[in-house]
N, C-alpha and C positions, 0 to 999 in steps of 0.2 A: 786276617786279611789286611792288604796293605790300599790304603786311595790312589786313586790315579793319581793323583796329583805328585805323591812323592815319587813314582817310577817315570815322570816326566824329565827330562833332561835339561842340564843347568841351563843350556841357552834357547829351550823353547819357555821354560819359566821366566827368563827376562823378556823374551818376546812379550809375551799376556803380561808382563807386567808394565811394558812400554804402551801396548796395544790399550788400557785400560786408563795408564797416565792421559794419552792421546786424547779418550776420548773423555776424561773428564774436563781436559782445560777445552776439548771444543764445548762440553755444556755450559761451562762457566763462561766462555768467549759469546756464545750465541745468549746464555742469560744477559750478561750487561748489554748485548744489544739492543735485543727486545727494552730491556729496563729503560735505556736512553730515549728509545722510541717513546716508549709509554711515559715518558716524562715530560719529555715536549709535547704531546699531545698534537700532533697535525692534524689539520683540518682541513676544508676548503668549504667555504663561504662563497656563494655566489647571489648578490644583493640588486633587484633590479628596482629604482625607482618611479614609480608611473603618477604621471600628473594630471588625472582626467578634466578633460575641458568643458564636460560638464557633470556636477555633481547632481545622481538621482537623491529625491529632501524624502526622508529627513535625514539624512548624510552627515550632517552637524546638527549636533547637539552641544547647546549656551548652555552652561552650569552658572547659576548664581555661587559665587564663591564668597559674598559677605555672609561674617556669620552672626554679625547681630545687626540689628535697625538699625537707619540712621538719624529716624527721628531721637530716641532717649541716647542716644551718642551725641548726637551733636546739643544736644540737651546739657547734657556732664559736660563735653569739653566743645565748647564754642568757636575756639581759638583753632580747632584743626578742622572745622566744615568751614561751607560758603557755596555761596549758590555761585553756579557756571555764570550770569551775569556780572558778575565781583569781578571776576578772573577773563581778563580778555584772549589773555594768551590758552588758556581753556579753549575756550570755542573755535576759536581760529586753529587748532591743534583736531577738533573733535567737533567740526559743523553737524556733523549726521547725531551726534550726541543733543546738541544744543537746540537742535529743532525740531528732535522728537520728542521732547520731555517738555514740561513747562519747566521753565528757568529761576522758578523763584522756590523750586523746591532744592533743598540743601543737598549736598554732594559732600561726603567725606575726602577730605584731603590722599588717604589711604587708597579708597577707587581711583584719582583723580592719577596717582602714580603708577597704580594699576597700567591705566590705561597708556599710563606714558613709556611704560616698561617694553607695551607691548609693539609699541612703532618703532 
C-alpha cells in the first residue's frame, strides 16, 4: 500500500509545504510579541493621596529609636552630650522640646541631629 502523501501532486505538496512555512513564522512572529510584551511588563498604577484633617489617635505612633541610654553614653564620651540649655540654637530650633523636659538633663548630640534632620 502506498501513503497518501506520495499520490499527492507536485504542486499541492508545495502548497502544505508553504501552508505550514506560513504558519510557523506567524508562531514565531506572534511568540516575539507576546515576549516583548512580557518584558516590558505594563502596568497601570493609579495612586491617590489623601491628607486627613483630622487624625483619629492613636493614628501615630512615637518610636524611641535610641538604642542605648544616655546617661552611661554621655558618661564615656562627655564631649558629644550637653544639656539643651548649653546650646541656644537648640531650643530656639525645638521650644516644645525645651519645655517639656527639664533642661538640665543631658541630650545626646546624635538626638539633637536627629531632630535637626527631621525640619
Amino acid at each position: 500500500m502506498e501513503s497518501k502523501y506520495k499520490k499527492l501532486s507536485f504542486w499541492r505538496q508545495k502548497a502544505r509545504f508553504l501552508f505550514r512555512v506560513l504558519l510557523a513564522i506567524g508562531f514565531i512572529v506572534q511568540s516575539l510579541k507576546f515576549l516583548e510584551m512580557y518584558l516590558h511588563y505594563p502596568s497601570t498604577v493609579e495612586l491617590e493621596v489623601v491628607q486627613p484633617s483630622e487624625v483619629e489617635l492613636p493614628a501615630i505612633t512615637v518610636c524611641n529609636i535610641n538604642e542605648i541610654r544616655s546617661t552611661p553614653y554621655c558618661d564615656e564620651y562627655p564631649e558629644y552630650c550637653g544639656t539643651p540649655d548649653k546650646d541656644p540654637d537648640f531650643c530656639v530650633r525645638f521650644a516644645e522640646y525645651c519645655n517639656l523636659v527639664n533642661t538640665t538633663k543631658k541630650v545626646t548630640f546624635k538626638f539633637k541631629l536627629l531632630l535637626l534632620t527631621l525640619i
